[in-house]
N, CA and C atoms as a LAMMPS dump frame, in Angstrom:
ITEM: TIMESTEP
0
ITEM: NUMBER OF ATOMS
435
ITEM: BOX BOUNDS ff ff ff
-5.0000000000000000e+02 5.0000000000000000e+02
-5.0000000000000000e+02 5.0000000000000000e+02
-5.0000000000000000e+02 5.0000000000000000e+02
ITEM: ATOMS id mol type element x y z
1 1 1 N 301.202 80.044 -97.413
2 1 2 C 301.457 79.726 -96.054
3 1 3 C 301.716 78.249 -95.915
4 2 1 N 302.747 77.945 -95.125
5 2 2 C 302.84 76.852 -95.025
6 2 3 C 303.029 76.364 -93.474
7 3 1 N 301.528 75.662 -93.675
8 3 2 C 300.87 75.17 -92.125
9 3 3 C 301.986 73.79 -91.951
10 4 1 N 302.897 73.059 -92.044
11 4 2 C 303.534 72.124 -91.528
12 4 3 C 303.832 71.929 -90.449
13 5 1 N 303.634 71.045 -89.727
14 5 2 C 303.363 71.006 -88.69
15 5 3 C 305.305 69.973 -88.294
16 6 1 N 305.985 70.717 -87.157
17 6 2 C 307.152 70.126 -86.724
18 6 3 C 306.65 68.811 -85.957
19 7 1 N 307.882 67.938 -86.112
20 7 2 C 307.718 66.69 -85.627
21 7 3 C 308.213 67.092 -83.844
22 8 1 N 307.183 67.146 -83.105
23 8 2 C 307.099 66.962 -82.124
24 8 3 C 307.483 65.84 -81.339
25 9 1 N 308.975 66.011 -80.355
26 9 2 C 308.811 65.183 -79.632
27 9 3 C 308.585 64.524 -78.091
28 10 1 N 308.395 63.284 -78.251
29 10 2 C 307.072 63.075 -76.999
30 10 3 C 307.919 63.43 -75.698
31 11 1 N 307.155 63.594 -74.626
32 11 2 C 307.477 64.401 -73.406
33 11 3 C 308.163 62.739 -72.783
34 12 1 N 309.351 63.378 -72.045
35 12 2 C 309.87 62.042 -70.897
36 12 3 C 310.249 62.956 -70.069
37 13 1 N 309.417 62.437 -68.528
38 13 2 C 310.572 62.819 -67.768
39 13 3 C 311.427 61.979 -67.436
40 14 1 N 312.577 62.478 -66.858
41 14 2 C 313.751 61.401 -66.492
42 14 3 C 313.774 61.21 -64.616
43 15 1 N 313.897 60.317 -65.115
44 15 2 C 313.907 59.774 -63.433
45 15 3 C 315.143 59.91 -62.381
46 16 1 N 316.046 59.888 -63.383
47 16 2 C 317.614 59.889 -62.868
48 16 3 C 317.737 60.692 -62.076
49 17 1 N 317.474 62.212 -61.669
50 17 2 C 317.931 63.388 -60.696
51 17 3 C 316.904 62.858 -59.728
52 18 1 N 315.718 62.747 -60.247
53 18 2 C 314.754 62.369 -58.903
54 18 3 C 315.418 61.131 -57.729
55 19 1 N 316.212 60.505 -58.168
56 19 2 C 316.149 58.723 -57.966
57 19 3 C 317.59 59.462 -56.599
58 20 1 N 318.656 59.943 -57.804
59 20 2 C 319.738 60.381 -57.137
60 20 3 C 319.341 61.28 -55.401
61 21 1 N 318.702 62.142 -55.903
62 21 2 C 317.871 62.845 -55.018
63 21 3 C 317.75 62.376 -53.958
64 22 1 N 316.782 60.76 -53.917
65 22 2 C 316.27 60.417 -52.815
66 22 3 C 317.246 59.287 -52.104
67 23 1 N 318.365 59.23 -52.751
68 23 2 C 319.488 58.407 -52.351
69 23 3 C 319.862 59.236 -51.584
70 24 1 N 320.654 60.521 -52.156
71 24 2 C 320.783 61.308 -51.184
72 24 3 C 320.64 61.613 -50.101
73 25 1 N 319.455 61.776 -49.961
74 25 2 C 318.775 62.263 -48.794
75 25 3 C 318.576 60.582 -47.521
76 26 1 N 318.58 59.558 -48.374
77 26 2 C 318.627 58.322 -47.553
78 26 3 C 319.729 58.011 -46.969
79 27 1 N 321.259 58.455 -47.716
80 27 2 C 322.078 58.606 -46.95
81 27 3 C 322.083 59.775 -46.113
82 28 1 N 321.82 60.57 -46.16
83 28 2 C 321.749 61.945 -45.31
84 28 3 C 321.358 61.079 -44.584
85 29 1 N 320.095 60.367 -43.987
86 29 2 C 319.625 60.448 -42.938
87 29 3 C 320.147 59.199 -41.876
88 30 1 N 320.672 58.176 -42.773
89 30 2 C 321.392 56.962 -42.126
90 30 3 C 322.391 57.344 -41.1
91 31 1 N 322.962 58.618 -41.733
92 31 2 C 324.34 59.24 -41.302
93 31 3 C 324.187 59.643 -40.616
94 32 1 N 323.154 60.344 -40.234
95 32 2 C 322.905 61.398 -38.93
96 32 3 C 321.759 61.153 -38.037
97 33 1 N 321.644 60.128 -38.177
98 33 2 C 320.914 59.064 -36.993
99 33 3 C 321.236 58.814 -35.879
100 34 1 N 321.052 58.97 -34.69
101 34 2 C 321.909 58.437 -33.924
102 34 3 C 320.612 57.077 -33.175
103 35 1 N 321.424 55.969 -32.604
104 35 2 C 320.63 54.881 -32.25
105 35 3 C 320.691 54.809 -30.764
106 36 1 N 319.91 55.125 -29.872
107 36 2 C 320.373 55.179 -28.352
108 36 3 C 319.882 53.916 -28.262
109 37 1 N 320.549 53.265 -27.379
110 37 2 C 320.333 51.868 -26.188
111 37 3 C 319.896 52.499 -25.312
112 38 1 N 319.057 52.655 -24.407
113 38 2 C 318.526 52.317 -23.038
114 38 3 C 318.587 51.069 -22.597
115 39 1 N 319.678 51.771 -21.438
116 39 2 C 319.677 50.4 -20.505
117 39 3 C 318.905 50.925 -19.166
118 40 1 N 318.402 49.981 -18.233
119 40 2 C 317.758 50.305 -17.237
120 40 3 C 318.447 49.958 -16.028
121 41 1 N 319.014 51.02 -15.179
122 41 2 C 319.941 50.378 -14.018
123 41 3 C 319.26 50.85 -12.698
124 42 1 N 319.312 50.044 -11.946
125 42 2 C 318.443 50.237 -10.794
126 42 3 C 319.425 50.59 -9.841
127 43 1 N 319.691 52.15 -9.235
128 43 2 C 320.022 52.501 -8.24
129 43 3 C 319.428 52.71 -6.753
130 44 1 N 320.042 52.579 -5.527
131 44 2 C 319.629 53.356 -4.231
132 44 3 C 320.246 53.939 -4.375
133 45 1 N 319.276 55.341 -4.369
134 45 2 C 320.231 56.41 -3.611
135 45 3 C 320.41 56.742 -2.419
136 46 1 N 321.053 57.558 -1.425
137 46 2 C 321.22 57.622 -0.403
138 46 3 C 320.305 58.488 0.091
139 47 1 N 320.211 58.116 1.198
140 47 2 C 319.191 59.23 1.92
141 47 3 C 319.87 60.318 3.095
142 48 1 N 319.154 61.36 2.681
143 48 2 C 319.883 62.045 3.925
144 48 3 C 318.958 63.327 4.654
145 49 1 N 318.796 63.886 5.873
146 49 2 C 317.891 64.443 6.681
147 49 3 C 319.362 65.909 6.128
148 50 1 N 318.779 66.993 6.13
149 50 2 C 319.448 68.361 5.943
150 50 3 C 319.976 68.371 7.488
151 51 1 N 321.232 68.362 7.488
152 51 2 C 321.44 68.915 9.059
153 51 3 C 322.387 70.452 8.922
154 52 1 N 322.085 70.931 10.159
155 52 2 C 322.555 72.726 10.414
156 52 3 C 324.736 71.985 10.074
157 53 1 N 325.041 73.116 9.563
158 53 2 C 326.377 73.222 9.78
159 53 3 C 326.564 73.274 11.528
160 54 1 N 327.972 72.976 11.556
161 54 2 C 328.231 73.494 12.889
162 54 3 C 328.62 74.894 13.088
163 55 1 N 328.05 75.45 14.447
164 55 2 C 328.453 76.867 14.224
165 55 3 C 329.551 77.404 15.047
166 56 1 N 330.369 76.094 16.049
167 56 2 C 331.4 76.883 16.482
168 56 3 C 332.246 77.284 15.379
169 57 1 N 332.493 76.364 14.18
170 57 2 C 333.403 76.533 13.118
171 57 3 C 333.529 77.601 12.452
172 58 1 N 334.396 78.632 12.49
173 58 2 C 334.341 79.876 11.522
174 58 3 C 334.28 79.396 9.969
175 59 1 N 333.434 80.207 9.66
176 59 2 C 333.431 79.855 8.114
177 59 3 C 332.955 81.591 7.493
178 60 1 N 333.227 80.907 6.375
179 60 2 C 333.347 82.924 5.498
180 60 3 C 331.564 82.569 4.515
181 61 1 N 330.833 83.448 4.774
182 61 2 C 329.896 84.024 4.751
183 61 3 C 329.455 84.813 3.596
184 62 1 N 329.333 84.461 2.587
185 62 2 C 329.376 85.591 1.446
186 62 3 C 327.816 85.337 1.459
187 63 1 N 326.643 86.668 1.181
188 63 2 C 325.488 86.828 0.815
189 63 3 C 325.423 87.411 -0.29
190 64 1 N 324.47 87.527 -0.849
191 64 2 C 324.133 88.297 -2.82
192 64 3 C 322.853 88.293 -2.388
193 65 1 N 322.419 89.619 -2.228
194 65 2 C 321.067 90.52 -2.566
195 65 3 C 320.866 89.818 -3.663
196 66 1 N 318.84 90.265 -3.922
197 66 2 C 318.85 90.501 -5.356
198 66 3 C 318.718 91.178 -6.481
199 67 1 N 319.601 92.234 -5.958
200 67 2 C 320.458 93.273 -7.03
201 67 3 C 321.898 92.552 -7.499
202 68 1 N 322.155 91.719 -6.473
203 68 2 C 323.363 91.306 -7.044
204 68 3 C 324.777 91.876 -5.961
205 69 1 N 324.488 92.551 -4.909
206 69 2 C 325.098 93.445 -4.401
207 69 3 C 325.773 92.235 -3.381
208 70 1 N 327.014 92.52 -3.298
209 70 2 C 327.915 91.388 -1.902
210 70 3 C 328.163 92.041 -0.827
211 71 1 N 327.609 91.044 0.095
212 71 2 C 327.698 91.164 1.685
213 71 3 C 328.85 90.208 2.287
214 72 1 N 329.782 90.875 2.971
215 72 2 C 330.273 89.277 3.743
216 72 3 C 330.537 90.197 5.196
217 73 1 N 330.431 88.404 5.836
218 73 2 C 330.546 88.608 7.359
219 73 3 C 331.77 88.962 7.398
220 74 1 N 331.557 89.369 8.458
221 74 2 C 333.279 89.715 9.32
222 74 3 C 333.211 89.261 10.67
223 75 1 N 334.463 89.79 11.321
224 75 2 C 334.677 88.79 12.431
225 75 3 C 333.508 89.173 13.757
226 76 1 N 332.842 90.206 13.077
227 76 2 C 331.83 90.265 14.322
228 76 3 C 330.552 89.351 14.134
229 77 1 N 330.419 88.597 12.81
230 77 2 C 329.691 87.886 12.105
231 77 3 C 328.471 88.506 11.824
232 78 1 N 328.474 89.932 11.347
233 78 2 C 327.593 90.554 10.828
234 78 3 C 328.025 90.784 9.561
235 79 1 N 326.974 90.976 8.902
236 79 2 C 327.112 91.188 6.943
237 79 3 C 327.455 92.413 6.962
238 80 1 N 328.744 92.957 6.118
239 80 2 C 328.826 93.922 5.872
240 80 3 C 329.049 93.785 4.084
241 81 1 N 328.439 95.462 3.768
242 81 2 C 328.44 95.709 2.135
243 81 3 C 329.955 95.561 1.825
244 82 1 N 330.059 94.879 0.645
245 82 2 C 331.528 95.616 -0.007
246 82 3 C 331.228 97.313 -0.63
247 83 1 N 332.37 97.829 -0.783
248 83 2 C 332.634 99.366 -1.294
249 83 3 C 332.102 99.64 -2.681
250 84 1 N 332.616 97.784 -3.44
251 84 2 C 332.117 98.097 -4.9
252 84 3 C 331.756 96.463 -5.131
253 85 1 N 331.587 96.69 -6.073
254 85 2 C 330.834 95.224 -6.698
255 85 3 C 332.152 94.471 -7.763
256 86 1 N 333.104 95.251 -7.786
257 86 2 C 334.336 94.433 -8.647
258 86 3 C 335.264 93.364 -7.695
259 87 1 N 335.931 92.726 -8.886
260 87 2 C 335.929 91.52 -8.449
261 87 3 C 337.613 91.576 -7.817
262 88 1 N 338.349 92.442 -8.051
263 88 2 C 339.243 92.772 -6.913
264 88 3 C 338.638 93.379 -5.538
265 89 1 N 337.721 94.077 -5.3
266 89 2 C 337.043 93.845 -4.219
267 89 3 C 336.626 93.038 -3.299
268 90 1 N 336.452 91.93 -3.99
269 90 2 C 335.577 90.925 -3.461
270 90 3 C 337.177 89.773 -2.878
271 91 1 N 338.196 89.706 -4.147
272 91 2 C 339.165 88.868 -3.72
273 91 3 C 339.649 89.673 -2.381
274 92 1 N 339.999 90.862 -2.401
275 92 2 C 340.482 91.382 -1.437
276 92 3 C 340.205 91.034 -0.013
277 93 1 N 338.349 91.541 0.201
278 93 2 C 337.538 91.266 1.092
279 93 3 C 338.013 89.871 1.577
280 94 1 N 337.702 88.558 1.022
281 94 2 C 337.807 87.054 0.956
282 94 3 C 339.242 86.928 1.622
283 95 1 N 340.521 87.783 0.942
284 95 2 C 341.877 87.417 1.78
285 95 3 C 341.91 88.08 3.134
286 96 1 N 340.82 89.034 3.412
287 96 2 C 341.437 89.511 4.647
288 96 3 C 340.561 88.643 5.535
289 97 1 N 339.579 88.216 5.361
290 97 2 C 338.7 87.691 6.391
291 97 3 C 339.351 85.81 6.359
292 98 1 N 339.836 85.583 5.441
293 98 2 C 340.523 84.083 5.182
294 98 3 C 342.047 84.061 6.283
295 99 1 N 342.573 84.855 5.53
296 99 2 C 344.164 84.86 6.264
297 99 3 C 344.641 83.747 5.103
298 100 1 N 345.763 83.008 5.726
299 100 2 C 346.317 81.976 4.902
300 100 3 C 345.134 81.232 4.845
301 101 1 N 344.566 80.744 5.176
302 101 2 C 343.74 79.34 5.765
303 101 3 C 342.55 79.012 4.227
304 102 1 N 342.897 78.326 3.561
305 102 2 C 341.971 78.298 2.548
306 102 3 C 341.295 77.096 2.811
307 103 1 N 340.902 76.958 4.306
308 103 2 C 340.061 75.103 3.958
309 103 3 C 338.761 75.516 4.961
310 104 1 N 338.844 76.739 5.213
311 104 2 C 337.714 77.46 5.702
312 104 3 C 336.571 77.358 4.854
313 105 1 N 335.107 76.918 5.979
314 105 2 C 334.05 76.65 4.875
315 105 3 C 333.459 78.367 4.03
316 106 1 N 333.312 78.181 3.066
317 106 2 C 333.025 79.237 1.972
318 106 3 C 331.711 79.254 1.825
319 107 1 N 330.374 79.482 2.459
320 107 2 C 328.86 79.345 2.13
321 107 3 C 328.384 80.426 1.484
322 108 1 N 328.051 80.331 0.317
323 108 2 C 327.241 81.394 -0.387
324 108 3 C 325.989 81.205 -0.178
325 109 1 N 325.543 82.391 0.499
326 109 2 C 324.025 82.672 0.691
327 109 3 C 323.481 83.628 -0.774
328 110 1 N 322.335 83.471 -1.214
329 110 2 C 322.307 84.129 -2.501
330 110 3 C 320.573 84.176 -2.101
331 111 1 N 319.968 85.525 -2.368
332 111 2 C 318.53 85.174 -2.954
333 111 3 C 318.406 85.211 -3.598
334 112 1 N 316.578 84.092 -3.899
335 112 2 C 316.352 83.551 -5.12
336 112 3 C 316.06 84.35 -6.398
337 113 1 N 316.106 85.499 -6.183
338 113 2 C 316.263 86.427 -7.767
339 113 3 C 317.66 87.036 -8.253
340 114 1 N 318.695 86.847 -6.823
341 114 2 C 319.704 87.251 -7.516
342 114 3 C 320.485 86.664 -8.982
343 115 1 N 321.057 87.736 -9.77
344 115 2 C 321.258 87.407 -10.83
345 115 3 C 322.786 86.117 -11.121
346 116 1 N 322.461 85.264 -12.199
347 116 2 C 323.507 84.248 -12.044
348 116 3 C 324.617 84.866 -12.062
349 117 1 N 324.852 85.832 -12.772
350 117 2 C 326.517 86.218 -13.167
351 117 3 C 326.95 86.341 -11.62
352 118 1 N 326.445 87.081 -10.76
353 118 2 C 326.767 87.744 -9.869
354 118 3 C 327.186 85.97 -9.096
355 119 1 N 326.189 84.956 -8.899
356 119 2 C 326.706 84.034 -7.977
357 119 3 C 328.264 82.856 -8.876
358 120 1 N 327.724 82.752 -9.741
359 120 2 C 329.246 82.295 -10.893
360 120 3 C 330.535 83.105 -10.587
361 121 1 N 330.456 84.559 -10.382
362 121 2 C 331.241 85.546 -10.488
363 121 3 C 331.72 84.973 -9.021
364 122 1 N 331.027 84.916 -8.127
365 122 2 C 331.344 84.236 -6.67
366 122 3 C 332.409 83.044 -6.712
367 123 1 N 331.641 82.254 -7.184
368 123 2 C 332.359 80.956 -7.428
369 123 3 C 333.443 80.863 -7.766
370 124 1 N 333.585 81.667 -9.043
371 124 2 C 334.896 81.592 -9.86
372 124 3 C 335.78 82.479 -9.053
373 125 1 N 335.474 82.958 -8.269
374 125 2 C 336.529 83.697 -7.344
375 125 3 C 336.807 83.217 -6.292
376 126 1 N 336.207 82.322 -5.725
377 126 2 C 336.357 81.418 -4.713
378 126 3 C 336.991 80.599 -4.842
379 127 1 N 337.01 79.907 -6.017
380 127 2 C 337.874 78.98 -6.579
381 127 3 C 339.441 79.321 -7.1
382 128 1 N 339.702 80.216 -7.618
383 128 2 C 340.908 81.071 -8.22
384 128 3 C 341.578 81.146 -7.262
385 129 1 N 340.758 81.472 -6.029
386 129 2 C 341.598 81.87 -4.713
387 129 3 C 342.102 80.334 -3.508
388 130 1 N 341.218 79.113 -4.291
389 130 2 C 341.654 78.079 -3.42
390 130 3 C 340.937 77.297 -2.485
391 131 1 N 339.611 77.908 -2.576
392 131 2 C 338.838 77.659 -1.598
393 131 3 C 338.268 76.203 -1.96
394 132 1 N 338.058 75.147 -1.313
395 132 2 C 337.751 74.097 -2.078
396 132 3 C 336.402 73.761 -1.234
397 133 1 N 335.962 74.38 0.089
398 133 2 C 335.206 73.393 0.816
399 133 3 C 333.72 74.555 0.598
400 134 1 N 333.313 74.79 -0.594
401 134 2 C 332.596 75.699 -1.076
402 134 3 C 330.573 75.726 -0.84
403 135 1 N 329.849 75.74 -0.343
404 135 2 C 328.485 75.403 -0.408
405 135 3 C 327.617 76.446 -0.321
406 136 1 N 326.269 76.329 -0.42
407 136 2 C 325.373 77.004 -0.774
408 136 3 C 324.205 76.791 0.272
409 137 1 N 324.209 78.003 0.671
410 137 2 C 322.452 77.831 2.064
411 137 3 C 321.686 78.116 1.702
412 138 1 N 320.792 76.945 2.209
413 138 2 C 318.931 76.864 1.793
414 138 3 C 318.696 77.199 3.204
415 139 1 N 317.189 77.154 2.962
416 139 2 C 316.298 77.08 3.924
417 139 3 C 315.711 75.743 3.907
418 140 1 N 315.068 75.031 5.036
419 140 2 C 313.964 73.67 4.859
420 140 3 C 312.837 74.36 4.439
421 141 1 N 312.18 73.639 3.919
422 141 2 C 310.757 73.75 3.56
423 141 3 C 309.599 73.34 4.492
424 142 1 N 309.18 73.46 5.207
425 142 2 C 308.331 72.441 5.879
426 142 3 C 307.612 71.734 5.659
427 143 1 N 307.598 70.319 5.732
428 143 2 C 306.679 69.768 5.558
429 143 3 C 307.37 68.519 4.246
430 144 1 N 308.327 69.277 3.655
431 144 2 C 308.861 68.234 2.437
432 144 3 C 309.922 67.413 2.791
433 145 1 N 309.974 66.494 2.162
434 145 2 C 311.434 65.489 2.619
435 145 3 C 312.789 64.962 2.148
């Protein structure tokens, strides 16, 4: 038997992949840094008390349940349902109660659980159709300012 023993040689690790490695990653992170400035600008803003629309002014009336379901006034200025919830419906509804006149105020009444699509779906149809003087009714709160 021959116990000879191999020339063993001594352990190195190499540093080189490690080193590369952490270059790497130091550029990684230089690169995708971003450095914000804060600047501090001191505005007034304006103040303003909520006042009522005027109500001799006809304006078109759209409401949204919160199912999502559309109501609009008509000329007796009571809410009536639409037939369906599609959105040729709704343009339809909007041209007959508009006429030519697209500078008529457009107020979407919506309650607060109705679903977004349904008030977007509003919008974007309000808009398609021209309407530019477009807003949204709250209630006051009492007591807040």
């Amino acid at each position: 038997m021959n116990f000879s023993q191999r020339n063993k040689k001594p352990l190195e690790i190499t540093l080189t992949p490690m080193i590369d490695v952490v270059f790497l990653l130091l550029i990684f992170f230089m690169v995708t840094t971003t450095f914000n400035q804060q600047s501090e600008l001191k505005i007034n803003l304006p103040e303003a008390n909520g006042s009522e629309t005027e109500s001799d002014q006809k304006m078109i009336v759209l409401s949204i349940n919160a199912e999502g379901i559309y109501f609009i006034n008509g000329d007796d200025g009571l809410p009536h349902q639409l037939l369906n919830q599609k959105n040729k419906t709704l343009k339809r509804a909007l041209a007959q109660i508009a006429g030519n006149s697209r500078r008529l105020p457009f107020v979407i009444s919506a309650d607060g659980k109705t679903p977004h699509q349904a008030v977007v779906t509003a919008l974007d149809i309000a808009s398609q159709m021209g309407f530019k003087r477009i807003t949204f009714a709250t209630k006051s709160i009492p007591g807040l300012k």
